[in-house]
Every structure is written in structure tokens, then in C-alpha cells.
C-alpha positions in Angstrom: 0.0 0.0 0.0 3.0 2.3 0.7 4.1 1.9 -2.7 1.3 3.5 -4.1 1.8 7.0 -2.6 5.4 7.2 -4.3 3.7 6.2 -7.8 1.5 9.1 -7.2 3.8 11.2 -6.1 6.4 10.7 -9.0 3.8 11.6 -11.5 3.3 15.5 -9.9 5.3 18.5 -9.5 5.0 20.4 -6.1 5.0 24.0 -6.6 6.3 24.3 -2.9 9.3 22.2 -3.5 11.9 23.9 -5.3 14.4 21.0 -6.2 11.0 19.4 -8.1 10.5 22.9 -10.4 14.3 23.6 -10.7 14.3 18.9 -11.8 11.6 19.6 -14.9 13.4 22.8 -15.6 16.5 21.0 -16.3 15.3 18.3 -17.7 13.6 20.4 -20.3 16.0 22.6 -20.7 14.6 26.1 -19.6 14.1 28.5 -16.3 12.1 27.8 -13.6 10.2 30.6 -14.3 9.0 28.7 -17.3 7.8 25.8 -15.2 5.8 27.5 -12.8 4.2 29.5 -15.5 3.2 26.2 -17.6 2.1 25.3 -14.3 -0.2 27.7 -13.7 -1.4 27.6 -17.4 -2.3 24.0 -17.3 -4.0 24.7 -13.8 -2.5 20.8 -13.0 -0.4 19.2 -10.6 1.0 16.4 -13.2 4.4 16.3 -14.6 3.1 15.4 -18.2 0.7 18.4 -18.7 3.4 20.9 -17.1 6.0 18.9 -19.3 3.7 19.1 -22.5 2.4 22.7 -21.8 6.1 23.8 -21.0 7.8 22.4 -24.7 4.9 24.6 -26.5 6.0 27.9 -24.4 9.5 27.0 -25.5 
């Protein structure tokens, strides 16, 4: 059952964590400011709508 948590955990980006924005900023190759911003945009939590909404902004 513990297992489960991580799974979901893995799969969103925590605004108040900044290792997690400044992790899909480097992995996509752009600022943080970029992250937060495609976060905001999406209006989700989850890596591949922030990922996806982030490469279009680019």
C-alpha cells in the first residue's frame, strides 16, 4: 500500500518544492520561471501536462 503514494507522487510537481521545479526545468532545458508558469497555465499538478504545456512555451 506504501508503494502507491510514491507512484502518485512521481507523476506530480509540487510548486512548494523547489528542487521538483528547478528537476523539470533542467530536464527540459529552460528556467524555472517557465515551469511555474506552464504550471499555472495547465492549472494541474501532473508532470506530463506541465512537461507538455512547457515544450509549447519553449
Amino acid at each position: 500500500m506504501a508503494t502507491r503514494g510514491t507512484k502518485v507522487e512521481r507523476r506530480s510537481v509540487n510548486s512548494n518544492q523547489d528542487y521538483e521545479i528547478e528537476y523539470e526545468a533542467q530536464k527540459l532545458n529552460t528556467s524555472p520561471e517557465k515551469i511555474r508558469e506552464a504550471k499555472k497555465a495547465t492549472g494541474s499538478n501532473q508532470r506530463k501536462d506541465i512537461e507538455k504545456a512547457a515544450r509549447h512555451k519553449h
